[in-house]
KOLTOR-628886 format. One record per residue (C-alpha): x, y, z; residue in one letter. Coordinates in pm, whole numbers, padded with zeros to 5 digits, always signed. Layout:
% KOLTOR-628886
XYZA/...
% end
This chain:
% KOLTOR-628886
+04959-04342-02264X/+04918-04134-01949X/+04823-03826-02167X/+04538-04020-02373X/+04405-04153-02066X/+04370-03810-01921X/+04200-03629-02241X/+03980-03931-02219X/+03899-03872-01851X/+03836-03538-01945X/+03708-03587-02240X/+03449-03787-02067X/+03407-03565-01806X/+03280-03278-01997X/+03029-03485-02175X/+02904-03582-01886X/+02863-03284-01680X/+02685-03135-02005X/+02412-03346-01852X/+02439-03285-01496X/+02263-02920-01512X/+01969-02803-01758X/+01834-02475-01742X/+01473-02556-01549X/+01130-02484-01753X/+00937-02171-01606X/+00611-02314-01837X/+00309-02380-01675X/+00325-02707-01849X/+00588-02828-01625X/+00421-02785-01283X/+00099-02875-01401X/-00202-02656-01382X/-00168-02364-01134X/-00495-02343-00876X/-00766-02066-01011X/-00807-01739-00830X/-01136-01693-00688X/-01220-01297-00631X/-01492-01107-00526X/-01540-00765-00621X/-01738-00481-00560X/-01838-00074-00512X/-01891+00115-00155X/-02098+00447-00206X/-02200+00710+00008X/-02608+00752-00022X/-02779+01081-00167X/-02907+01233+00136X/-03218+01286-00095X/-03255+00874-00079X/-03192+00848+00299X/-03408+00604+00377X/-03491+00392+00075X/-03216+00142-00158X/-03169+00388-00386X/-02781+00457-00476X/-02875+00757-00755X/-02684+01016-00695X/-02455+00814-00491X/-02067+00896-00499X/-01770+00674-00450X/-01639+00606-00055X/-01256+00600-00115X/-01083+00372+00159X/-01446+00236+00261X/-01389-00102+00466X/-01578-00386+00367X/-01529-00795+00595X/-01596-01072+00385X/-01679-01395+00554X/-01758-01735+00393X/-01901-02048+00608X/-01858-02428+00537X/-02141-02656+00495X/-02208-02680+00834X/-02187-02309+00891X/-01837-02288+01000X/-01647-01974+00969X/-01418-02124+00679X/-01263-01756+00582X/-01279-01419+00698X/-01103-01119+00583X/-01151-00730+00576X/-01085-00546+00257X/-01053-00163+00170X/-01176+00002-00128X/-00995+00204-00333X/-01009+00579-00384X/-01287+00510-00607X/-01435+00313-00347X/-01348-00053-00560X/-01273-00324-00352X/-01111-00650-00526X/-01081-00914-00254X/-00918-01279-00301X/-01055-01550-00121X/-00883-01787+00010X/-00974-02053+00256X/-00876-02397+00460X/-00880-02615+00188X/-00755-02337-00056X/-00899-02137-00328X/-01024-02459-00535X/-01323-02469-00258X/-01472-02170-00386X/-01438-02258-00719X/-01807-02364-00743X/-02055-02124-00720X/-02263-02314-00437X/-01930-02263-00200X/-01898-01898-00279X/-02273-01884-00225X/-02224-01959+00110X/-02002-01603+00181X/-02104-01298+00259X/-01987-00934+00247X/-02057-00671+00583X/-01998-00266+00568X/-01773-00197+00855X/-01620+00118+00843X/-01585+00445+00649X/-01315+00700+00719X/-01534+00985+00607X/-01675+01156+00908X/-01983+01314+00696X/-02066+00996+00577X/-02033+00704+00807X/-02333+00565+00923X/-02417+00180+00776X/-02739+00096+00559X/-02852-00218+00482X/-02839-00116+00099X/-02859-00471-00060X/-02777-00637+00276X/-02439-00440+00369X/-02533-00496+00751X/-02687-00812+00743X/-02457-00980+00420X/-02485-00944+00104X/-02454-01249-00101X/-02194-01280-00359X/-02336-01268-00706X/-02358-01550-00950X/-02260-01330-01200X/-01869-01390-01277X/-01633-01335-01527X/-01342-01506-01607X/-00990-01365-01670X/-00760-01604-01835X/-00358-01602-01722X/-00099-01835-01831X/-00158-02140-01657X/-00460-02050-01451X/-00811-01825-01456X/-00888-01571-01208X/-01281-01620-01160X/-01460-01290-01060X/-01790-01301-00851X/-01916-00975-00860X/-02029-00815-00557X/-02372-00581-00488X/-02289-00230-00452X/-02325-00147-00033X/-02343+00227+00058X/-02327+00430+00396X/-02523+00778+00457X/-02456+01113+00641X/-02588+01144+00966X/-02719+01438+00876X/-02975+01354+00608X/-03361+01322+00733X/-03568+01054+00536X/-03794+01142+00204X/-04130+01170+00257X/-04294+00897+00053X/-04642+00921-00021X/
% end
């Protein structure tokens, strides 16, 4: 009797723990829906010295490892986020933003309205001195223009960014006539 009783406990044990662990879900489904990414990206030139002076970018070339701040206020004009990106070597900067009350604040375009984007520095000694190219020293305003990238579980929404430049200090303005 002592035998049956224990290949019942055991029996009844192994059933059991079948139970006790399951292998956990890594779906999206089971968490719920992730938050969406909101990014802003953009382009830093260096000006034509042939355009000093004007908004022109033609002729402009990329500004690898250009350095760009993004700040974004809250409705009362609080700094809410601020951050400083670098561009790439082909002077492409992709910047996440992220604030207080998380990415789902700049979800709607009025909130991301309310950031803007500042030159601050270029490592390139011939061509390091900030225009206000579509408001690189005063702001630029993040673009209403987006685009959407889907991922499993959550979208990555992309605000795209006006294209800021620097110039040479050694360029003397056109003459316009």
């Amino acid at each position: 009797m002592s035998t049956q009783k224990l290949l019942t406990s055991l029996l009844l044990f192994s059933f059991l723990s079948s139970f006790a662990y399951t292998q956990p879900s890594t779906s999206s489904e089971s968490y719920g829906k992730l938050k969406d990414s909101v990014v802003v990206e953009g382009m830093v030139y260096c000006q034509n010295c042939n355009h000093a002076g004007s908004w022109s970018l033609d002729g402009a070339k990329p500004l690898a490892a250009a350095r760009v701040g993004i700040s974004c206020r809250d409705h009362k004009g609080r700094p809410q986020f601020y951050k400083v990106f670098q561009a790439d070597g082909n002077g492409y900067y992709y910047a996440p933003i992220q604030g207080e009350q998380g990415e789902e604040s700049y979800r709607k375009e009025k909130k991301i309205g309310a950031c803007r984007i500042h030159l601050l520095s270029s490592p390139d000694d011939n061509c390091n001195l900030l225009t206000n190219i579509n408001m690189g020293i005063a702001g630029a305003a993040v673009g209403k223009e987006k685009k959407v990238l889907k991922r499993e579980g959550y979208d990555v929404i992309v605000h795209a960014a006006p294209p800021l430049a620097f110039r040479s200090a050694n360029c003397s303005p056109g003459v316009s006539y």
